[in-house]
C-alpha positions as CSV (number, residue, x, y, z in Angstrom):
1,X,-2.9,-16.1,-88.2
2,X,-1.4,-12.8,-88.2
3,X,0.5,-10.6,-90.5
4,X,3.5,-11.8,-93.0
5,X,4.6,-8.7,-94.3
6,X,6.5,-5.6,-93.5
7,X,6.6,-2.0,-94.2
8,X,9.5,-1.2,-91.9
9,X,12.6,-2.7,-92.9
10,X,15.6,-1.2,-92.5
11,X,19.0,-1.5,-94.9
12,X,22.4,-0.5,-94.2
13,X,24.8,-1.2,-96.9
14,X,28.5,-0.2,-97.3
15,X,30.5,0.4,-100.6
16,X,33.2,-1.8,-101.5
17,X,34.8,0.9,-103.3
18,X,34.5,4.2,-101.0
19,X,33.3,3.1,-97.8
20,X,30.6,5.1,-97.8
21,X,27.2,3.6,-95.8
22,X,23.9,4.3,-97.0
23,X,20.6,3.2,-94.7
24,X,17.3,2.4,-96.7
25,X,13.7,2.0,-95.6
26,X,11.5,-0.6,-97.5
27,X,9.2,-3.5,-97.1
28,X,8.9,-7.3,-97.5
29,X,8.1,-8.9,-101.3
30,X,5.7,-12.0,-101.0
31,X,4.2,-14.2,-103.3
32,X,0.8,-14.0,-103.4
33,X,-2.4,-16.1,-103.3
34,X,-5.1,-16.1,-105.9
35,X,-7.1,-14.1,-103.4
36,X,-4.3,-11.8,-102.8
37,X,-3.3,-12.5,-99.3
38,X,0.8,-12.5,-99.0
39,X,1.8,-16.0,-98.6
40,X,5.9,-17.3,-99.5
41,X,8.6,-14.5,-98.3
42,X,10.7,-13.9,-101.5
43,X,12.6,-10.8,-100.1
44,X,13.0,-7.1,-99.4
45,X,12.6,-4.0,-101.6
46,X,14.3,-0.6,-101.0
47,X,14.0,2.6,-102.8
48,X,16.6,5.6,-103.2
49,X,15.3,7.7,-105.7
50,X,15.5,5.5,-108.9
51,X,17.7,3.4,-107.3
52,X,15.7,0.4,-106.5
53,X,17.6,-2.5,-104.0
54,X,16.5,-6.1,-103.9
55,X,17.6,-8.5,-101.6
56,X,16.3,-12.2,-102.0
57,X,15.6,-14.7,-99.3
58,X,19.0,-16.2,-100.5
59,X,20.6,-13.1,-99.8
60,X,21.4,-12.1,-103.7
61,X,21.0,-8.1,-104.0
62,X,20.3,-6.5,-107.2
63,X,20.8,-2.7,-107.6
64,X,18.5,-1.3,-110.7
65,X,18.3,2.2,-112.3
66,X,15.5,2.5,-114.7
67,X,15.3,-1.2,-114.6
68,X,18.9,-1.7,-115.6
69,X,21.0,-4.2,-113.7
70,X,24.1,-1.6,-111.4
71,X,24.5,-4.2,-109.0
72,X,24.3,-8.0,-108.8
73,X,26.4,-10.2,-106.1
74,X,25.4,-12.7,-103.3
75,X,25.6,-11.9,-99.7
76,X,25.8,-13.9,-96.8
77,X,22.9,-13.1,-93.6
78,X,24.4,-12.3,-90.3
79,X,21.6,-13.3,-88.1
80,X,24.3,-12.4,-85.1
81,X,22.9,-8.8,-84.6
């Protein structure tokens, strides 16, 4: 046993458009037991302000503002670093 989840995860992204990075803090997104212990990773959660980032286990990010849809494309994981 031990823990599943995360409070510390960081995220640096880079814009297509500008080339402008931005580095995020956030946390794990499980789903969860009946009991409420974490159990299947489903992703990672960021905040900036209202901007909130979610990356899948697949690797899809979604980009909301007041739950409106900025931001939806499929990324690949680069395990190499």
């Amino acid at each position: 046993e031990g823990n599943v989840t995360c409070d510390d995860v960081t995220y640096t992204g880079k814009s297509k458009r500008s080339g402008n990075e931005i580095i995020l803090t956030g946390h794990t997104l499980h789903t969860y037991l009946s009991d409420g212990t974490p159990s299947i990773f489903i992703g990672y959660e960021l905040v900036n302000g209202d901007f909130v980032y979610v990356i899948s286990d697949s690797g899809l990010l979604t980009v909301t503002q007041d739950q409106r849809v900025l931001v939806k494309e499929q990324g690949n994981w680069d395990w190499s670093k």
